[in-house]
N, C-alpha and C positions, 0 to 999 in steps of 0.2 A: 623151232616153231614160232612163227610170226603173231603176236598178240593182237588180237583185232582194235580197230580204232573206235572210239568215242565217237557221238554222234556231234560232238563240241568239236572235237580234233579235225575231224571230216569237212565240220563248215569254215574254222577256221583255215584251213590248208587250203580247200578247194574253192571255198566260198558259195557252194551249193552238195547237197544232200540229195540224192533221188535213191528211194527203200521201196520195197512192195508191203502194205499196209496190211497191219496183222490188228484182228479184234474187230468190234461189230458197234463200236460207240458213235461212228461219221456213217454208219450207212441211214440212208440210201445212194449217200453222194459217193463214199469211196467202200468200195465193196471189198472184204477180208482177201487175204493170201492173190489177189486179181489186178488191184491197181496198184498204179506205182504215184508216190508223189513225189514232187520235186519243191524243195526247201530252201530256201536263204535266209542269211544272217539278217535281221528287219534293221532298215533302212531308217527307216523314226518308230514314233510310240504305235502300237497296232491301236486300229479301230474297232467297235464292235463290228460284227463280221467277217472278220478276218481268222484265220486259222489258226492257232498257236503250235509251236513245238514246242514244248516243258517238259520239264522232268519232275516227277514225282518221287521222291526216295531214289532206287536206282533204276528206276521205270522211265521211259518217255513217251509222253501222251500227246496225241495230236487231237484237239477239243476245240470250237468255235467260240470268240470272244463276243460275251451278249453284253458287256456293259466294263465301264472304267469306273475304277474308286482310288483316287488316289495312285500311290502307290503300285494297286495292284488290279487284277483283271479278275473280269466274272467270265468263270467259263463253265461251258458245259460242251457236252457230243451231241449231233444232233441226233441221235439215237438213247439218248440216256435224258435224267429227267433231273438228276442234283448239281447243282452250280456248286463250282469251285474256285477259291480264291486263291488264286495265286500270283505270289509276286511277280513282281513284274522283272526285277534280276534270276528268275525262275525261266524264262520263256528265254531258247534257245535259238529260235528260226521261227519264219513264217510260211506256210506254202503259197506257193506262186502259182504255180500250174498244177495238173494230175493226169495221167495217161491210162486212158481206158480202149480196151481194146484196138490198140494201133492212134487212135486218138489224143489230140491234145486239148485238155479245155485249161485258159487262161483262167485267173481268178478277176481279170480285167474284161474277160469276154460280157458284154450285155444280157446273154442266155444264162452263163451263168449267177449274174447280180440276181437276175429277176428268179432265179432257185432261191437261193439264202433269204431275198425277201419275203417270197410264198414259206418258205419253210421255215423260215423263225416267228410270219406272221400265224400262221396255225397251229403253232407251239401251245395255246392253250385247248384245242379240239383236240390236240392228240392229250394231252392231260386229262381231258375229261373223260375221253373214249378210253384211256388205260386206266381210269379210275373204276370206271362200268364193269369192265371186264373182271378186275382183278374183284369187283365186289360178287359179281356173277358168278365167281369161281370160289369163293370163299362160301357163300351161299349154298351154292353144288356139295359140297365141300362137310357143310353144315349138316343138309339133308342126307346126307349119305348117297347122294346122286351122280359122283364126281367121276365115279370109274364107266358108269352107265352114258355120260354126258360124251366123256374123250370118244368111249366108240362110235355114239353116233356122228359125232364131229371127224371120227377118223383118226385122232388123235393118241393113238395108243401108245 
């Protein structure tokens, strides 16, 4: 039986990486078990906006880069809401492209920039609106309203 390869192995041998994305931390942009991305070894230092491969422990995490410190990078998902610092001997690849239904969108395409921009610029509306909610829910929650709340919303 054939051991499988490292996601390290894969970019160092082939020098690109294309997986179909698992977890819900890059949606809206890469949707679970549906898109595939395609990865390369980074070329120089990533930018903010730019997509990281890292490894976490024996996990690897594909997270958007919102800022440089030295060292290391602030990342976060754009579905997620806590930055993480990781080194930067930490990040494995970069994605390049991402293929969505038969589709290819570049990380160089115009349509795509002008997402990351809209969607790292709203980063604080979505903070504020999952801060509402989660009080709205805690609330419900409080009053004994919470089970009564989900059905009306459907939510069961």
């Amino acid at each position: 039986m054939m051991e499988k390869a490292t996601f390290e192995e894969i970019l160092k041998r082939d020098g690109v990486l294309v997986y179909r994305t698992r977890g819900v931390s890059m949606e809206p942009m890469l949707r679970q078990n549906r898109d595939l991305v395609v990865i390369r070894v980074p070329e120089k230092r990533l930018e903010p906006q730019d997509v990281a491969l890292y490894k976490r422990g024996s996990d690897y995490v594909l997270h958007r880069v919102i800022g440089v410190d030295g060292d290391r990078y602030l990342i976060r998902g754009d579905n997620t809401y806590m930055i993480e610092h990781v080194p930067a001997d930490a990040v494995i690849g970069v994605l390049t492209e991402f293929r969505r239904k038969g589709k290819t969108y570049s990380v160089t395409d115009k349509n795509y920039r002008r997402y990351v921009r809209f969607w790292t610029a709203i980063y604080p509306v979505r903070v504020f609106l999952r801060r509402g909610r989660n009080f709205a829910v805690k609330t419900a929650r409080t009053l004994g309203v919470l089970p009564l709340l989900k059905k009306v919303l459907r939510h069961e």
